[in-house]
C-alpha positions as CSV (number, residue, x, y, z in Angstrom):
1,X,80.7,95.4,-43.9
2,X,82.8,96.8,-40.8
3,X,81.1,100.6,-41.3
4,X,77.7,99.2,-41.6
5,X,77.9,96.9,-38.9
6,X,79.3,99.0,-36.6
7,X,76.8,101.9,-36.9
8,X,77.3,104.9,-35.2
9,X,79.6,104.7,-32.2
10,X,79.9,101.2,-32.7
11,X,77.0,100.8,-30.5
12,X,74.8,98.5,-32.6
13,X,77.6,96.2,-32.6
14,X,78.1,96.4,-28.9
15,X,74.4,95.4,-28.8
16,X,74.1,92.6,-31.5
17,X,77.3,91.0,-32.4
18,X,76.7,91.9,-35.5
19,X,80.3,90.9,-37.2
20,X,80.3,88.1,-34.4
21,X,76.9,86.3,-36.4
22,X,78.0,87.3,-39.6
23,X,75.5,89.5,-40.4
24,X,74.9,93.7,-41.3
25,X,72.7,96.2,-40.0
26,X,70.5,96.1,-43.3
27,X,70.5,92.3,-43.4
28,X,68.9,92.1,-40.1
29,X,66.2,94.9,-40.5
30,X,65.1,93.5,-43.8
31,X,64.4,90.2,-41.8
32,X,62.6,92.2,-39.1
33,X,59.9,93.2,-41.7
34,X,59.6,89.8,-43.3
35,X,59.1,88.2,-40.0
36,X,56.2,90.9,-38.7
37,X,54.7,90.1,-42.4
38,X,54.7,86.6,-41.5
39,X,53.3,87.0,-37.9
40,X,51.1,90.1,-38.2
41,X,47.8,87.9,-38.7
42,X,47.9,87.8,-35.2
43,X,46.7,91.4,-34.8
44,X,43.4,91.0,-36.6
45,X,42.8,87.3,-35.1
46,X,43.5,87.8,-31.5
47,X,40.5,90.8,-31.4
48,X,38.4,88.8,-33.1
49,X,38.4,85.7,-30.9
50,X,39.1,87.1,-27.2
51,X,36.2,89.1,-28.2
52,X,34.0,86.1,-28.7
53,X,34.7,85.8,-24.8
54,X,33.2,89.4,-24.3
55,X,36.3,91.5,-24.2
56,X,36.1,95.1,-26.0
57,X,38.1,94.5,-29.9
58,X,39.8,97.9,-29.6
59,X,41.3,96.9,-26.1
60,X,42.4,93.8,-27.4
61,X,44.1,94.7,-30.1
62,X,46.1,97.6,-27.8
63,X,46.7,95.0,-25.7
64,X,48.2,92.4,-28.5
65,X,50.2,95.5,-30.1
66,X,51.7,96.7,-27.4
67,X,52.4,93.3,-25.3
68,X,53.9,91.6,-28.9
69,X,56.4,95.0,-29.5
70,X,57.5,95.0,-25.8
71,X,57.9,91.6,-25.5
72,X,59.7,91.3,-29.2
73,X,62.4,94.3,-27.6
74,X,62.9,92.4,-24.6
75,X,64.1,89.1,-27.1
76,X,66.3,91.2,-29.2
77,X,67.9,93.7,-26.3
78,X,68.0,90.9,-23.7
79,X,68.6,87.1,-25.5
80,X,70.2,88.8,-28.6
81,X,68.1,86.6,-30.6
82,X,65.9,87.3,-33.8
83,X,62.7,85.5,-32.0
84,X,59.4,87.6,-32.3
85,X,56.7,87.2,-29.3
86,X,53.0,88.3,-29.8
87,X,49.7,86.6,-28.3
88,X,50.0,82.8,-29.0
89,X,47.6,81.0,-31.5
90,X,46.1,77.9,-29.3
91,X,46.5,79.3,-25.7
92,X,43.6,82.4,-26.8
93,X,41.8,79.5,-28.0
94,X,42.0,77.9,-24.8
95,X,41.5,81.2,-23.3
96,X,37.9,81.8,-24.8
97,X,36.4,79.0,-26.1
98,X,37.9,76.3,-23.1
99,X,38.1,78.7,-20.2
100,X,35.5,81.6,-20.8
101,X,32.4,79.6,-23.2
102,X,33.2,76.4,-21.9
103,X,33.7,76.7,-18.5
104,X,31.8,80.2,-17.8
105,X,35.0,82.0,-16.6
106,X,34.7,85.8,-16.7
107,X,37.3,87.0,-19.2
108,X,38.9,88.9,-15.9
109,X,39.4,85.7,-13.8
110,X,40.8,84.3,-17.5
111,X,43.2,87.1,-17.4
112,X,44.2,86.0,-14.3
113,X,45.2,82.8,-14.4
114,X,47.2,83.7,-17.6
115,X,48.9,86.6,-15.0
116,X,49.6,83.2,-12.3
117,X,50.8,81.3,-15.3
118,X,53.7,83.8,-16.4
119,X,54.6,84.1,-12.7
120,X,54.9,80.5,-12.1
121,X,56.7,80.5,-15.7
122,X,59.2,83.5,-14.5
123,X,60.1,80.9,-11.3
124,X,60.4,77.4,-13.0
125,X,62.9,79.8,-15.3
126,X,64.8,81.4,-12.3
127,X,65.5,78.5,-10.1
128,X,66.3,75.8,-13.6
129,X,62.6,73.5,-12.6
130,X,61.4,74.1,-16.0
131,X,63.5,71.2,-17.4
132,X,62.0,68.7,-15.1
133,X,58.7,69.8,-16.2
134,X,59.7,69.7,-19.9
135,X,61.1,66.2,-19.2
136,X,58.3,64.8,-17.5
137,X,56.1,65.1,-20.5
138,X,57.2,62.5,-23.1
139,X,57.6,63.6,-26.6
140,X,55.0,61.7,-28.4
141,X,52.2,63.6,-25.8
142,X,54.0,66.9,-26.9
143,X,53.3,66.5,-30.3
144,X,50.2,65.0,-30.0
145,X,48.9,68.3,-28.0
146,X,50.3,70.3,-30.5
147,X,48.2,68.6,-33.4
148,X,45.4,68.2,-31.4
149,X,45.2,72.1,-30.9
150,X,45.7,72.4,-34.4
151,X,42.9,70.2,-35.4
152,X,41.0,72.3,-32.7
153,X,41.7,75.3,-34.2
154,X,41.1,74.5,-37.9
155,X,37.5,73.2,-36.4
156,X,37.0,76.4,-35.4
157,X,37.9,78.1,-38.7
158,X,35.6,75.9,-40.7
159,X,32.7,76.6,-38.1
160,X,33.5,80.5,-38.5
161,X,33.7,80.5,-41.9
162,X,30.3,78.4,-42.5
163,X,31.6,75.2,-43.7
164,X,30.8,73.1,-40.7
165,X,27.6,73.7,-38.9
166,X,25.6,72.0,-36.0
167,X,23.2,69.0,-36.4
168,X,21.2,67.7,-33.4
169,X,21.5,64.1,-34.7
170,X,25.2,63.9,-35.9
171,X,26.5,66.7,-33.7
172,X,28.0,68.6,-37.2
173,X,27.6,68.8,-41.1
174,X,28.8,70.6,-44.0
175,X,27.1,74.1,-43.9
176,X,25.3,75.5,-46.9
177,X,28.5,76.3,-49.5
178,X,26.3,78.6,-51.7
179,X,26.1,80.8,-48.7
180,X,28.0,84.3,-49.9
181,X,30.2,84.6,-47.0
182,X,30.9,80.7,-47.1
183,X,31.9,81.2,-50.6
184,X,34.3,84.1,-49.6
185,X,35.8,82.1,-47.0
186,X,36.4,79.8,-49.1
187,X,38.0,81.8,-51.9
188,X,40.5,83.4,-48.9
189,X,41.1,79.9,-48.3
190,X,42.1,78.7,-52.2
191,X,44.2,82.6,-52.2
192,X,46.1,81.9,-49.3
193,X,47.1,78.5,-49.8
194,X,48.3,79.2,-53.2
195,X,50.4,82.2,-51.4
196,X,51.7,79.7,-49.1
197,X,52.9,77.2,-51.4
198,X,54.4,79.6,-53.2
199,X,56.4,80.6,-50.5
200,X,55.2,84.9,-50.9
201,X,56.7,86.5,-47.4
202,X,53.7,87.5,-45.4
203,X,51.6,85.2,-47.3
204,X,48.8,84.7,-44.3
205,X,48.7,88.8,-44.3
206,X,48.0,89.2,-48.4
207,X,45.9,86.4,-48.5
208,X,43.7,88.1,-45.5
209,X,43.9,91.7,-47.3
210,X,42.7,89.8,-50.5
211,X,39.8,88.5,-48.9
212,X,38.9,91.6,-47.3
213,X,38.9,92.9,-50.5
214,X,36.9,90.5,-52.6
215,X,34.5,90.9,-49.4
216,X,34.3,94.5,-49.6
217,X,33.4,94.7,-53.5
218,X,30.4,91.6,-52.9
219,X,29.0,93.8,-50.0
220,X,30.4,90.8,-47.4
221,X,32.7,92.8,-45.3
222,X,31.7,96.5,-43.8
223,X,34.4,99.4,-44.3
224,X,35.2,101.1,-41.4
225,X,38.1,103.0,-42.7
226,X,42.2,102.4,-42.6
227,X,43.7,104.9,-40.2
228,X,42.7,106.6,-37.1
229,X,43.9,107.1,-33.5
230,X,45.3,104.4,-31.5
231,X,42.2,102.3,-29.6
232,X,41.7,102.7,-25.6
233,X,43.4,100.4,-23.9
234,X,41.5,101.0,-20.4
235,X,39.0,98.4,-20.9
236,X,41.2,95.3,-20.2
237,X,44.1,97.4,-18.8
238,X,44.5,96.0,-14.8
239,X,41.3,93.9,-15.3
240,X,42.5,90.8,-14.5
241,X,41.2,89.2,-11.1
242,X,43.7,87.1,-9.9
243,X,42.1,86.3,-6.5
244,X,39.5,84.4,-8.9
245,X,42.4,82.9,-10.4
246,X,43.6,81.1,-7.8
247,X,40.3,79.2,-7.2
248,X,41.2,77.4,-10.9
249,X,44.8,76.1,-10.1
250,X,44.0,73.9,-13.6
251,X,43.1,76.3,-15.4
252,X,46.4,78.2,-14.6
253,X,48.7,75.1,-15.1
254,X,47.2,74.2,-18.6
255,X,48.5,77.9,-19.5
256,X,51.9,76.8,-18.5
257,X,52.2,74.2,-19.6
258,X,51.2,75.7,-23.0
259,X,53.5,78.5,-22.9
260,X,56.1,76.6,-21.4
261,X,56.3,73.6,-24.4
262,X,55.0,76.3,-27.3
263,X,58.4,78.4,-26.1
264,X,60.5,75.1,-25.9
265,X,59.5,73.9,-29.3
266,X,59.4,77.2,-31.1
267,X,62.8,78.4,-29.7
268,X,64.7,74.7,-30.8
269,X,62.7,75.3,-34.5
270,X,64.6,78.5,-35.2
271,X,67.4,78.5,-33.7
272,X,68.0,74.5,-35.4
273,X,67.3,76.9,-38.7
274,X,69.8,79.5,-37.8
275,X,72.3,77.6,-36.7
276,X,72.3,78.6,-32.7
277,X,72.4,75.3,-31.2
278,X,75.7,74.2,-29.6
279,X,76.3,70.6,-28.7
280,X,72.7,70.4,-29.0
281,X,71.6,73.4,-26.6
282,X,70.3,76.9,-26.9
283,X,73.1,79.5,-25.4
284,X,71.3,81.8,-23.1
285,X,68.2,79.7,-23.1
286,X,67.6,81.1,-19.7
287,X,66.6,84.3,-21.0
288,X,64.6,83.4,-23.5
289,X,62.4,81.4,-21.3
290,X,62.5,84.5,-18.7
291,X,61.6,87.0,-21.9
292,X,58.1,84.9,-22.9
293,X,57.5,84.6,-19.0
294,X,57.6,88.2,-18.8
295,X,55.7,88.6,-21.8
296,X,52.3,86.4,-21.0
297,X,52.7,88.4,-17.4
298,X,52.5,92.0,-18.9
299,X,50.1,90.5,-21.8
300,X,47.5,90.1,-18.8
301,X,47.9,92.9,-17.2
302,X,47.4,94.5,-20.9
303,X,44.5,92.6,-21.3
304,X,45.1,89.6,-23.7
305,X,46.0,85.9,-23.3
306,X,49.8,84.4,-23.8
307,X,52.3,86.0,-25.1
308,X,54.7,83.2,-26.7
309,X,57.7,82.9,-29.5
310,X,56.3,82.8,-32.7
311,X,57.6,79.8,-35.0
312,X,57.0,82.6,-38.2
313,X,60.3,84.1,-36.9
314,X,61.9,81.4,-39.2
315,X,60.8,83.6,-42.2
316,X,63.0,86.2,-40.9
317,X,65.6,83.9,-40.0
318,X,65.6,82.4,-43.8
319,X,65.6,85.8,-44.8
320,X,69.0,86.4,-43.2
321,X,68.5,87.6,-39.8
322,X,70.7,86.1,-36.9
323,X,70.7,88.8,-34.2
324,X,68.1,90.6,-31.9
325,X,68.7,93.6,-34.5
326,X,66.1,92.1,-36.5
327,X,63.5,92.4,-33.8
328,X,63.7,96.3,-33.3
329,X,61.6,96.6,-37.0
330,X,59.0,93.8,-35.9
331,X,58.7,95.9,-32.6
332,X,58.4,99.0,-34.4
333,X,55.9,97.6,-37.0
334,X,53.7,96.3,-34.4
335,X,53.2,99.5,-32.6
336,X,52.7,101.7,-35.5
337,X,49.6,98.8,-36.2
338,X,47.7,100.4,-33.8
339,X,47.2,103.8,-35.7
340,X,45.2,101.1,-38.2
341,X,42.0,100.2,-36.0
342,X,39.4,100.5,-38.3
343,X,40.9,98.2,-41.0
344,X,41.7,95.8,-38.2
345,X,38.0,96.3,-37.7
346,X,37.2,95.6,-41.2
347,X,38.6,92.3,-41.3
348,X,38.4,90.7,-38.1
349,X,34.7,92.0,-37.9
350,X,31.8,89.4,-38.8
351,X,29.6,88.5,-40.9
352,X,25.8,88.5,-39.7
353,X,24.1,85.6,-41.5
354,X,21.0,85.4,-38.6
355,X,20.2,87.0,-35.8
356,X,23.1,86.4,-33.6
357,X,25.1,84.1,-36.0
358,X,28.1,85.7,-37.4
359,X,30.3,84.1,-39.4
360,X,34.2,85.2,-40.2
361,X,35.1,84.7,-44.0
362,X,38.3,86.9,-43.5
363,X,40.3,85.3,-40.9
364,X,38.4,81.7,-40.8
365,X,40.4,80.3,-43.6
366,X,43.9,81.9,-41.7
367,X,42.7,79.6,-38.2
368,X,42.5,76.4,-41.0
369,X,45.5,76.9,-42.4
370,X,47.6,77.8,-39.3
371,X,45.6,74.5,-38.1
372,X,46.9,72.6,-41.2
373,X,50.6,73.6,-39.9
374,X,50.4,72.7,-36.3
375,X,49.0,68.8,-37.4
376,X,52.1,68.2,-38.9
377,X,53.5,67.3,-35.8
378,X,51.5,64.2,-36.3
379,X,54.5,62.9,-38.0
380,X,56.7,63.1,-35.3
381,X,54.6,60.6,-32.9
382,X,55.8,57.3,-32.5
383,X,52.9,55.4,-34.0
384,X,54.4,52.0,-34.3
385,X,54.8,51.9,-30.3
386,X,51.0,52.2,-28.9
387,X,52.1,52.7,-25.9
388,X,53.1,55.6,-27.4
389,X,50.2,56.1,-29.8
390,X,47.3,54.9,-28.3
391,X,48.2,58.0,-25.2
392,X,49.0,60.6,-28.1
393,X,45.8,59.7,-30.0
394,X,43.4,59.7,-27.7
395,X,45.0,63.7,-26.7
396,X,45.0,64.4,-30.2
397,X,41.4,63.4,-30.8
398,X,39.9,64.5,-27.7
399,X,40.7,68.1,-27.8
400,X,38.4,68.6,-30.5
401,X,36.3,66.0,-30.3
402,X,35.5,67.1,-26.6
403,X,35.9,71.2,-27.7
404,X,38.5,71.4,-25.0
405,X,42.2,71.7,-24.6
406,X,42.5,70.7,-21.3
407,X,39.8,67.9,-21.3
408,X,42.0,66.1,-24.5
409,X,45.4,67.2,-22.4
410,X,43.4,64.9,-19.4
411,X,43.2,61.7,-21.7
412,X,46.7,61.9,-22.7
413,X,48.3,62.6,-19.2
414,X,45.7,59.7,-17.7
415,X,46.3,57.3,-20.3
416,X,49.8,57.4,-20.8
417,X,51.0,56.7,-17.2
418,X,48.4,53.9,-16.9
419,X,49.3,52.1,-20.2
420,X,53.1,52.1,-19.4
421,X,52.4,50.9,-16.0
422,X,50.0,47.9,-17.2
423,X,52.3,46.8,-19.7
424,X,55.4,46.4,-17.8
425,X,56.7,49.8,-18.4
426,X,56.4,51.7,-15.8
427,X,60.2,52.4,-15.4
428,X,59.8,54.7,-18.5
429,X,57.6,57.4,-16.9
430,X,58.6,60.4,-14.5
431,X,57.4,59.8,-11.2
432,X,55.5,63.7,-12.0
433,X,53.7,62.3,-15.1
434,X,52.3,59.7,-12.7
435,X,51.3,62.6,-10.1
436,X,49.7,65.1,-12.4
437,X,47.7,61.4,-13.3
438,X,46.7,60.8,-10.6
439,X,45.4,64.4,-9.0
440,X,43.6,64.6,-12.9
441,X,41.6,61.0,-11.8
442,X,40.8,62.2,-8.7
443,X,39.6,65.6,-10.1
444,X,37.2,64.1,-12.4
445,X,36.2,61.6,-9.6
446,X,35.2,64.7,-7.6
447,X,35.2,67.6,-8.8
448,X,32.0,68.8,-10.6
């Protein structure tokens, strides 16, 4: 092991402590390239939804190659652990379909206030605040928000994919099944499920190339080829208007407060897998948080929404990789993606079923099934307690029920506070819960 870990020079083990983490140089590259398997849905979803808020594909996906890759380096070069970054599933929803559709945000002020919301990150990190945000929050809201997105999410999917349409009486129904491109969607659905349960490495990723597939040979999907240059980036490069920005100090916190918890909860997730925790704490936690900070900030100035830690690096992490060795591949990988614009084109590219109208069949059924995972923290919620779970439901429910993050986000940070309070429990919340309560009643008291 001593000659492979070492490397040349000794230099990789300098890096990585590789002998240190018990682990060798081909160990932790073959979990590089199960975890970008795992993750690398994200480069044909992220196009296809931040251009829903009008932003150009090709500069998207630039954008979500080339953020995920530096950000990924920073993790492995600068934390030493095998935690892979990319645009976060959740925060682009927010991004377009809260910030952009709902609220008629230009995509540039949008980019903006994710720019403000990896600053602000980058400080709570360097003078140690973060924890007394993370504390003031208590759990059961946490994973309330983190189903409630996922139910969100999944809603999404099943609207993209055909399954769930409008109805002026009943708000939604079940869409027309027999519909060809519902019927794909559906079929990618079954495929990747099955890949899932099966446990295949990159299962999201082969079930999205077998849809594709199916799609191309029923006419469903348009091939626009596999290979070609890399896509211009100058379209959402530096177009962020931050000055906007600060006119929407919500809009900003809500992205921090997403990026903040999604880091927090994915960071404890792999490294409880890995073995990293000591005396129940992260070493060099501090730079992990500072690495996704910088991350969502260069992601804006890229031109896409926040960059996070991705929970899928526990693939790599089951496959064997303990070090930030493992994230040089997943870098690698995700840069040599952009020389594959035109089949990122072919799948994240719609489906036009009317004027207008297009539905998704290829990456709908991956939003409902990364949906389905996110609702499992529904377990977690202290139900038996409703002053726990009468907050956590009502933030669960309204995020989709109101098709917005932060509106369901309101409910729980309103209601919990106010519950405790009334019931003789007031002792139990931060004195910041109670504040960010408060300015949210007064905000929807007067602001319009």
């Amino acid at each position: 092991m001593s000659n492979e870990a070492t490397g040349s020079g000794g230099l990789l083990e300098r890096l990585f402590r590789l002998r240190e983490n018990g682990t060798t140089v081909r160990t932790e590259l073959r979990a590089g390239v199960v975890t970008f398997l795992t993750m690398s849905y994200i480069i044909f979803v992220q196009p296809a939804v931040l251009s829903q808020a009008g932003m150009d594909f090709g500069a998207v996906m630039a954008a979500t190659c080339i953020s995920a890759a530096a950000a990924t380096l920073m993790m492995g070069l600068y934390a030493n652990y095998p935690i892979a970054l990319a645009p976060g599933m959740g925060e682009n929803f927010f991004f377009t379909f809260t910030v952009v559709v709902g609220m008629g945000v230009s995509w540039q002020v949008a980019l903006g206030a994710v720019f403000l919301s990896g600053v602000a990150f980058l400080l709570l990190s360097a003078v140690r605040l973060r924890e007394m945000v993370i504390e003031a929050v208590p759990a059961s809201l946490q994973h309330a928000i983190a189903a409630g997105i996922g139910i969100f999410i999944a809603f999404i999917g099943f609207q993209q994919a055909g399954i769930v349409v409008g109805n002026p009486g009943s708000l939604v129904q079940l869409g027309d099944v027999r519909q060809p491109p519902v019927l794909l969607a559906l079929a990618g659905l079954a495929i990747t499920s099955v890949l899932l349960v099966r446990k295949v490495p990159g299962a999201i990723l082969w079930g999205m190339l077998a849809t594709a597939i199916l799609g191309l040979l029923f006419g469903l999907v348009e091939y626009r080829g596999v290979i070609s240059a890399p896509p211009s980036i100058a379209p959402t490069l530096f177009a962020m208007d931050v000055r906007g920005a600060l006119a929407l100090p919500m809009v900003t916190f809500i992205f921090l407060y997403m990026v903040l918890f999604d880091t927090v909860g994915t960071v404890i997730g792999v490294s409880a897998q890995a073995g990293f925790l000591k005396d129940g704490k992260i070493p060099r936690a501090g730079r992990v948080l500072m690495t996704d900070a910088a991350g969502t900030a260069l992601g804006a100035v890229l031109g896409t929404s926040t960059v996070t830690s991705y929970i899928e690096s526990n693939a790599g992490v089951a496959a064997g990789g303990r070090t930030g060795l493992a994230n040089m591949p997943t870098a690698l990988l995700f840069l040599l993606a952009l020389f594959f614009i035109p089949l990122v084109q072919t799948i994240g590219g719609g489906y036009e079923v009317t004027p207008g109208r297009f539905l998704h069949p290829v990456t709908a059924p991956v939003l409902i099934l990364v949906g389905c995972m996110m609702a499992k923290s529904i377990l977690r919620i202290e139900w038996n307690d409703l002053c726990e779970g009468v907050p956590a439901f009502l933030t669960m429910a309204g995020i989709p029920l109101t098709y917005n993050i932060a509106h369901g986000l309101a409910l729980g940070f309103i209601s919990y506070p106010a519950l405790k309070l009334l019931s003789g429990r007031g002792k139990e919340v931060s004195w910041l819960l109670y504040l960010m309560g408060f300015l949210l009643v007064l905000t929807y008291a007067f602001v319009r």
